[in-house]
SEFILUM-697710 format. One record per residue: residue in three letters; x, y, z of N, C-alpha, C, CB in turn. Coordinates in steps of 0.2 Angstrom, whole numbers, plus 5000, padded with zeros to 4 digits. Glycine has a CB too. Layout:
BEGIN
ALAXYZXYZXYZXYZ
...
***
This chain:
BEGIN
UNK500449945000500050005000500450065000499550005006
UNK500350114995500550184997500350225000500750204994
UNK500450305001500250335005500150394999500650335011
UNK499950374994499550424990498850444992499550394983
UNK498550504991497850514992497750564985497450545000
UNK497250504982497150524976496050494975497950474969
UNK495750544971495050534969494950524963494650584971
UNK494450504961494350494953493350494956494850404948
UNK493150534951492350574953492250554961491550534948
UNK492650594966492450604972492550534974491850644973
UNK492850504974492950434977493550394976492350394975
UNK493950374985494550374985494750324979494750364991
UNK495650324978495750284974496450244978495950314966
UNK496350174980496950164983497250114979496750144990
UNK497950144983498650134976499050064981499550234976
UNK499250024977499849954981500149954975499649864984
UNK500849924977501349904974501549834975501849954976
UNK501949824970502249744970502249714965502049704976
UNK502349624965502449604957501749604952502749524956
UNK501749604946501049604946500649544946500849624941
UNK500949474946500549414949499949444954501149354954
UNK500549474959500049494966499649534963500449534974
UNK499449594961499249644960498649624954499949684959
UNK498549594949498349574944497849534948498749544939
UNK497949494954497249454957497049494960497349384962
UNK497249574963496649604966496149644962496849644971
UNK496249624956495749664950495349644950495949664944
UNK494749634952493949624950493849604943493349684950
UNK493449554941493149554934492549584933493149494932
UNK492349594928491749624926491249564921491949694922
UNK490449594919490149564915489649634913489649484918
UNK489549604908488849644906488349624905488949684901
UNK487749644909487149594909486549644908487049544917
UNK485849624908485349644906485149684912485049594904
UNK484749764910484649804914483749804915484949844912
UNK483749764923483149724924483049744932483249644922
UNK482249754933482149734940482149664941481649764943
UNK482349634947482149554949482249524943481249524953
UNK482449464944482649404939482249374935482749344942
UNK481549414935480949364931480549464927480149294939
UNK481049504928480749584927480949574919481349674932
UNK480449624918480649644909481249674909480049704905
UNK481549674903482249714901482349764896482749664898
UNK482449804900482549904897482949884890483249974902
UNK482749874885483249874878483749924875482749874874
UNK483549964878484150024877484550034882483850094877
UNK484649994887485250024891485649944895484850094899
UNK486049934896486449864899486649884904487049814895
UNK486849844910487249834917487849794916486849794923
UNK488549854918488949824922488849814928489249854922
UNK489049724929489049704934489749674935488649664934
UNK489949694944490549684948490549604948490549724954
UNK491049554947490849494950491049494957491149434946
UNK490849424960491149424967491949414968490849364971
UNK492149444973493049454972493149384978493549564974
UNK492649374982492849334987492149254987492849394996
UNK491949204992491449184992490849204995491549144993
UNK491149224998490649295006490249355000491549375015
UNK490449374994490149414989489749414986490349434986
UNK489249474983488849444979488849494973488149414982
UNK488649474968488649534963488349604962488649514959
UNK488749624959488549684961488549764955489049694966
UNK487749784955487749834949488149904951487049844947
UNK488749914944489049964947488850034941489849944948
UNK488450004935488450064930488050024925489050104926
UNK487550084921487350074916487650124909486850074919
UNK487550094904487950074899487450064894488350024901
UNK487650104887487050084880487250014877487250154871
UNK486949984875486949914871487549914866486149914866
UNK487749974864488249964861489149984863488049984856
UNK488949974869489749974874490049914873489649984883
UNK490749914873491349874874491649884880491849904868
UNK491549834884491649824891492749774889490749764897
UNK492949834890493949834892494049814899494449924891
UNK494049744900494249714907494849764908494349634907
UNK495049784914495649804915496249754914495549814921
UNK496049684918496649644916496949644911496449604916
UNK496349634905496549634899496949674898496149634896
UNK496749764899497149804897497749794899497049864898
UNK497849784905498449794908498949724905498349804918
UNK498549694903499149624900499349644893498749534899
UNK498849664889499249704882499549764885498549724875
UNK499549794889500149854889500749814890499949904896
UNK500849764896501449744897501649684890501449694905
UNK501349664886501649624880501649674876501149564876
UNK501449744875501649794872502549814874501249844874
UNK502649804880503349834882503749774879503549854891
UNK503549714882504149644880504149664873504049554881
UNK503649674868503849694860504249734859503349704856
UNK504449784864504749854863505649844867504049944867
UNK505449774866506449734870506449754879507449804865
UNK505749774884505949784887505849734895505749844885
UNK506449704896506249654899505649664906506949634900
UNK505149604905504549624910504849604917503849574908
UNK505449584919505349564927505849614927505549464931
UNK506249654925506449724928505849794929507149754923
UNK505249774926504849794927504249814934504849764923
UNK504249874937504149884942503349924942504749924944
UNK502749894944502149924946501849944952501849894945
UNK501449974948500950024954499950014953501150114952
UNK499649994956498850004956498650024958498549984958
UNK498350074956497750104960496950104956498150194961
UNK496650064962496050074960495350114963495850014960
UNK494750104961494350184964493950094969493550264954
UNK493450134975493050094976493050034975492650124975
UNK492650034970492249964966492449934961491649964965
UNK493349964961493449934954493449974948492949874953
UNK493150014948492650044942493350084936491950114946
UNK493750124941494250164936494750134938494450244937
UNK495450124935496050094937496650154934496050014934
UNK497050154937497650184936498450144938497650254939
UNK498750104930499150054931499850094929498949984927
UNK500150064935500750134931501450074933500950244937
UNK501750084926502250044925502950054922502050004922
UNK503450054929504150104930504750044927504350134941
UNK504850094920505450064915506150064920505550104908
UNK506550014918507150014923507550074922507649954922
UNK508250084922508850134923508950154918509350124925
UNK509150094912509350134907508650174904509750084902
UNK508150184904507550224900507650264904506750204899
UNK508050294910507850354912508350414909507850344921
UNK508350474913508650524912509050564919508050574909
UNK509350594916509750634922510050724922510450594922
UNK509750754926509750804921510350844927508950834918
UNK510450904924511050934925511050944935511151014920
UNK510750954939510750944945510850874948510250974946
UNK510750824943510950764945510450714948511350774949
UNK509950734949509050724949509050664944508550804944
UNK508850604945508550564941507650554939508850534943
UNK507750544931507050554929506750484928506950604921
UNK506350444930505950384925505750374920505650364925
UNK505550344916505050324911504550294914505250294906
UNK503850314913503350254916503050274912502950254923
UNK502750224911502050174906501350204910502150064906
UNK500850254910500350254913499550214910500450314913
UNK499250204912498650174909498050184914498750084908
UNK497450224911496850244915496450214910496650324916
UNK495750164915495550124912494850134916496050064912
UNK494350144914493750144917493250064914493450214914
UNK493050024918492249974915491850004917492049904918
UNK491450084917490850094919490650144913490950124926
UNK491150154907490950184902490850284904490350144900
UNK491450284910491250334913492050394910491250314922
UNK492550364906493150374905493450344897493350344912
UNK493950374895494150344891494650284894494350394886
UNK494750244889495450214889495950264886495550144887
UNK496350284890496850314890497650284892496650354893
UNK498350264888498850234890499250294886498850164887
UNK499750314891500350364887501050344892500150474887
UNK501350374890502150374894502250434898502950364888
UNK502550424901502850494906503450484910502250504913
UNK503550564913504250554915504250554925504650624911
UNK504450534928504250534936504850564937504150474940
UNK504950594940505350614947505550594951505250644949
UNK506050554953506250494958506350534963506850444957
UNK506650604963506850654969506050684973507350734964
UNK505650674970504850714968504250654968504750774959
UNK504250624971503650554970503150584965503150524979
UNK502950634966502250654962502450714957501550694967
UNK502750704954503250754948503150734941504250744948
UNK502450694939502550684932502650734928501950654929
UNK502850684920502850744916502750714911503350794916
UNK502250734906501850664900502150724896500750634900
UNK502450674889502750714885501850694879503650674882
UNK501650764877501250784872501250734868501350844870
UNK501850734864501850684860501650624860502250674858
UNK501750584866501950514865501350494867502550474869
UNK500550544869499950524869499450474864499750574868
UNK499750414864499450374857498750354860500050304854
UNK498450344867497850274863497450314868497950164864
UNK496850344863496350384867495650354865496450454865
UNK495450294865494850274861494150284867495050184857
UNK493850284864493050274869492750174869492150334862
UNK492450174872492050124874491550104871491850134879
UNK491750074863491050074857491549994854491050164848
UNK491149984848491049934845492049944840490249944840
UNK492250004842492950024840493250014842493250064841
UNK493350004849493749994852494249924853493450024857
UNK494749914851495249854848495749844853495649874840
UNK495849814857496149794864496849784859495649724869
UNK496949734854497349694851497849754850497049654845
UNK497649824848498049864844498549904848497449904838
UNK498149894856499049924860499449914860499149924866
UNK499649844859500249824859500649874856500349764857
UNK500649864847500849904842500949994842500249874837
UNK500249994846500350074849500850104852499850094853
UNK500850054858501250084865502050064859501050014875
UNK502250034854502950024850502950094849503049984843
UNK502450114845502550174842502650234846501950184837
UNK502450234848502450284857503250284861501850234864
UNK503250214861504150194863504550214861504450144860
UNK504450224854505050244849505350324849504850234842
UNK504450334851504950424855505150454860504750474856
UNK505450394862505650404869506150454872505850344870
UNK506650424865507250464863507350524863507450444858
UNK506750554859506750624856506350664863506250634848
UNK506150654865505550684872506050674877504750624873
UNK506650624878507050614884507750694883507550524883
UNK507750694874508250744874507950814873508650724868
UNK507450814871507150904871506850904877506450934865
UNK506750854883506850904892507550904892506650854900
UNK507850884892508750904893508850964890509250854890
UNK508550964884508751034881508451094884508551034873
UNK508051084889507451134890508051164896506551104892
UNK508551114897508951154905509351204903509451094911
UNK509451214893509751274892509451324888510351274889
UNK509051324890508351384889508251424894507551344887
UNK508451464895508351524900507851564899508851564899
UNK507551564906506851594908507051694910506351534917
UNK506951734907506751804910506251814915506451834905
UNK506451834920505951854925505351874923506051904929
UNK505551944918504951974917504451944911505052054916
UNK504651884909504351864903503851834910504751814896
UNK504151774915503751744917503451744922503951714918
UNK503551814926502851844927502451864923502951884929
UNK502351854917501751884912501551824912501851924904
UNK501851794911501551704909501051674915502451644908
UNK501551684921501251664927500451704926501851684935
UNK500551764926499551784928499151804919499451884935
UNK499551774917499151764907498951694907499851794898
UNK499351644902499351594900499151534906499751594896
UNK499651564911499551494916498951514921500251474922
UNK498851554924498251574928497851564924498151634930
UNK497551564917496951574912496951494911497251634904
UNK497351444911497651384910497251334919498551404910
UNK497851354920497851324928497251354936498651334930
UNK496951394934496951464941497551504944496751424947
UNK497151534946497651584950498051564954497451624953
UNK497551514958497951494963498651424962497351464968
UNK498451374956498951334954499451374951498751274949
UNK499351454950499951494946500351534950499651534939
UNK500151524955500151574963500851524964499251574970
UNK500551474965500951414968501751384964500451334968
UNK501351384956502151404949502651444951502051444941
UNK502151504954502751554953503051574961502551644949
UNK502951544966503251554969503851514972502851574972
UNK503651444968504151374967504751414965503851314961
UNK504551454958505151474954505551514956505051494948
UNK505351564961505551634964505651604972504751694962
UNK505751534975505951544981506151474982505351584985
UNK505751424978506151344979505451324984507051354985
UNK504951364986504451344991503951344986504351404998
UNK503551294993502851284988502551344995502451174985
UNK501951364994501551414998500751404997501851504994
UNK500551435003499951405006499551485004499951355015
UNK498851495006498551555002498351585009497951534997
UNK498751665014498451705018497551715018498751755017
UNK497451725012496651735010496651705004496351805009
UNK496151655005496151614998495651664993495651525001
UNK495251734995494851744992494951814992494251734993
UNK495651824991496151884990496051894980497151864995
UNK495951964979495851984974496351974970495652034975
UNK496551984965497252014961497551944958497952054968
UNK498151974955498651934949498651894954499351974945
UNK499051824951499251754956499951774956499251664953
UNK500251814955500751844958500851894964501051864955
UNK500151934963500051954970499551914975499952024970
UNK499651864978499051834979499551844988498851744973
UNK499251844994499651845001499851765001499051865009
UNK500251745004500451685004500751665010500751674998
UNK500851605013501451585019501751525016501151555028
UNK502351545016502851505013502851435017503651535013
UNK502851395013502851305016503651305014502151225010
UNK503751215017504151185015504451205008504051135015
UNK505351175008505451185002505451134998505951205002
UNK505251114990505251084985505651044983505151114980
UNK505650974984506350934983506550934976506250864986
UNK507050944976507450954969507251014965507150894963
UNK507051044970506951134966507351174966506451184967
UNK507751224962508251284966507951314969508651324962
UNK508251364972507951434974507751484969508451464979
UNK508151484965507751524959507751484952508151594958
UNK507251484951507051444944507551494938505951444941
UNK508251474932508151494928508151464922508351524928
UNK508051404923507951384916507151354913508551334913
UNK506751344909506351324907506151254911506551334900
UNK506651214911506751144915506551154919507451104917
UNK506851194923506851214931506051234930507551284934
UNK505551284929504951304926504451224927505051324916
UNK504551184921504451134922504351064927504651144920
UNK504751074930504851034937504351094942505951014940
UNK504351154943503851174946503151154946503751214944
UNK502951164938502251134936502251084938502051124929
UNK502651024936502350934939502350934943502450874938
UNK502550974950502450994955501950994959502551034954
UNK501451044957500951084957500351044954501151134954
UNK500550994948500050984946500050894947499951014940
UNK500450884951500450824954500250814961501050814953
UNK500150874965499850874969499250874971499950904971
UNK499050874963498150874965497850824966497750894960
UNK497350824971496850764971496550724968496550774973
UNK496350764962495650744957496150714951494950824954
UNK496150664951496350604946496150644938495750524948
UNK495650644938495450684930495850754931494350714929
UNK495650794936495850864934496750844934495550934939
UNK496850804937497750814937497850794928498450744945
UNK497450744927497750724918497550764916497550674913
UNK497050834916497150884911497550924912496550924910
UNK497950944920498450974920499150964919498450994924
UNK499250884916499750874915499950874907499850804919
UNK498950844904499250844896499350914893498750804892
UNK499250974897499251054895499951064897498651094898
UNK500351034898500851074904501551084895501251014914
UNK501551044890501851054887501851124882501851014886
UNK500951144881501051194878501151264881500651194875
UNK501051234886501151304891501751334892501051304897
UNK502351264893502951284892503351314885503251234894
UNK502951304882503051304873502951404873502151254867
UNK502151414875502051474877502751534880501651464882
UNK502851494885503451534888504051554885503651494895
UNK504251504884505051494880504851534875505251414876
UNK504451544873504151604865504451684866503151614864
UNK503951664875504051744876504651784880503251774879
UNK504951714883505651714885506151754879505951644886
***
């Protein structure tokens, strides 16, 4: 078990670790059955039940959503076994292979995250080591896409992701489309940019940030982006090494003048941010800190263009 607290639609999501033999048997299976009162009730023809199976004998099954007739129920398992025969295809051996679970309540959303060994990682000029991980968000409730991309972690920063834009390959909905068979092949293609996405962050540590550019940025593009308050929190990372808690949360003004009391300092952060990198590792920061499972993946899959933004006006 870790000590993550993380939600997905207001309901906790708890995270373990270890091999995935162990991990793969705490996965629930699913069915999809007919949406009915009592056993002998007429059947709604327009709408079907996900059903939970029993995970133990003491259980009994259990309706967790409803779902159109023409839903494609993606066992998790399943996903999560064509993600890992995705990697062995891509030469990467499966028992140096290191996972993570996290599931909501009843099974319903899953977030499988799968940490590539040493040589896929990065190092960057402070000496900070980066990971590669294999993420996968996976919903049976038809509530969520399937979603599988790569990212970068922060070993210094437990919650430091940083999803390279690019390597976003499998975004499909829950229809008659949806082709379990075709991750494998995907997550190759995704693989293969590993390279370039490992060397344009490295490049980003000689990209020098202007103060005054990134104060404009902090209360334009990233406040207008993130809120005030997640840009309140960017720029004071960058300008002090601290992350900062809000004097008046309903204090008027720019997220650079927002009152604040300096918290702790940021592990792996300078005291003053100047390069774009340094920027960067703020944001996954900040937006790794969030609670809400959905909103942290919209703030992670935006964070590239926002840096893009900056560097512009640097």
């Amino acid at each position: 078990m870790t000590d993550e607290l993380l939600r997905w639609r207001a309901r906790d999501v708890n995270f373990i670790r270890g091999p995935w033999s162990k991990l793969r048997a705490t996965i629930p299976e699913y069915e999809l059955g007919a949406f009915s009162v009592g056993v002998d009730g007429p059947t709604n023809p327009y709408l079907r039940s996900v059903i939970r199976l029993p995970v133990n004998p003491t259980e009994h099954p259990i309706p967790i959503a409803t779902v159109s007739p023409t839903y494609a129920l993606a066992p998790h398992n399943a996903v999560a076994d064509m993600c890992i025969e995705g990697l062995h295809a891509c030469g990467v051996e499966v028992k140096s292979l290191k996972f993570e679970l996290g599931l909501s309540a009843l099974g319903e959303w899953m977030n499988l995250r799968i940490l590539l060994p040493d040589e896929y990682s990065l190092t960057d000029t402070h000496g900070h080591k980066t990971g590669l991980r294999l993420e996968c968000f996976n919903s049976v409730d038809g509530s969520s896409r399937l979603v599988i991309l790569f990212g970068w972690i922060r070993f210094i920063c437990s919650n430091g992701l940083i999803i390279g834009e690019t390597m976003i390959e499998i975004r499909e909905r829950h229809d008659g489309s949806l082709d379990l068979g075709q991750i494998p092949d995907r997550i190759s293609l995704s693989f293969k940019q590993a390279d370039g996405d490992r060397n344009r962050r490295l490049a980003m540590q000689k990209r020098k940030v202007d103060r005054a550019a990134l104060k404009l940025w902090v209360n334009g593009a990233l406040s207008a982006a993130w809120g005030k308050k997640a840009a309140a929190r960017v720029h004071h990372i960058c300008e002090t090494g601290h992350d900062v808690d809000f004097a008046d949360p309903f204090a008027k003004g720019l997220a650079t003048e927002k009152p604040v009391i300096l918290l702790q300092a940021v592990p792996g952060s300078p005291e003053l941010a100047s390069t774009i990198y340094d920027v960067m590792q703020a944001m996954s920061f900040v937006a790794g800190s969030k609670k809400d499972a959905l909103g942290q993946q919209d703030m992670l899959q935006g964070l590239d263009k926002l840096l893009v933004a900056l560097d512009r006006a640097a």
